[in-house]
N, C-alpha and C positions, 0 to 999 in steps of 0.2 A: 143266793149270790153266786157269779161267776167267776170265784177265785182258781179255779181250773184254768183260766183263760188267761189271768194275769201269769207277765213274763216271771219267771223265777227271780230276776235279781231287780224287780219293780215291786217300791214300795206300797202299798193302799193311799200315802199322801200324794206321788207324784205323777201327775195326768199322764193318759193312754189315749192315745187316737180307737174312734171305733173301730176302724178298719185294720188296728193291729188287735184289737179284742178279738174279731171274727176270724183273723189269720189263727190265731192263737187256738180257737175252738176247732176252728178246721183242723189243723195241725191233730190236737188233740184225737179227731177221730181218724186220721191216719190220712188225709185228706194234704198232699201238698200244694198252695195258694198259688206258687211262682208257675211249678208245672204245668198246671194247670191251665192258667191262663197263657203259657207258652203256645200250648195245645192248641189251644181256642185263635190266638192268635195264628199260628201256622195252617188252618182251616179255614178262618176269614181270608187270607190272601189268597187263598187256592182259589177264594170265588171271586173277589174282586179285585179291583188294580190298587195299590197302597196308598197312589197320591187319592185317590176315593172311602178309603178308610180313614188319613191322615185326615180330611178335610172334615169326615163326620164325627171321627171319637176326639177331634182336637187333640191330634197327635203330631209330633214332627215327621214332614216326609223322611228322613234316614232312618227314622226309628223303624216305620211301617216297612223302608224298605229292607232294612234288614232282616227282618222276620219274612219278607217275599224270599228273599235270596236264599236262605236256610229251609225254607220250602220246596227251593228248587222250583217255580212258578214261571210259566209261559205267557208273558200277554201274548204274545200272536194268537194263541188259542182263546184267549180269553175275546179279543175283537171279534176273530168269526162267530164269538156263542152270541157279543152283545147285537153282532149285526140281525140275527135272526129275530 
């Protein structure tokens, strides 16, 4: 059983989303989830435009663009790479 994963002040009867089970175990090996996909996010806008990430991960345009903006990311660069 993965009682390592359950939150400290969650009981065995009160439900847990998977994806806070998995936060849980990442965490556990030193693994931070938020970071992580911060990362991953500010890498994805480096290669594409936001409103193009918004439209495929089903995200809000402000969301994606503020992870472009915190990237510090150039369309104009980004146009001349797509034109080739």
């Amino acid at each position: 059983m993965l009682t390592a994963a359950l939150p400290h002040n969650c009981s065995r009867a009160s439900p847990i989303s998977s994806s806070a089970i998995v936060a849980n175990i990442l965490r556990a090996i030193g693994i931070r989830p938020l970071a992580a996909r911060s990362r991953a996010w500010l890498q994805m806008v480096r290669e594409a435009p936001p409103s193009v990430l918004a439209n495929a991960l089903g995200i809000s345009a402000a969301t994606a663009m503020r992870y472009a903006e915190r990237a510090g990311t150039d369309y104009l660069a980004y146009a001349s790479i797509a034109k080739r």
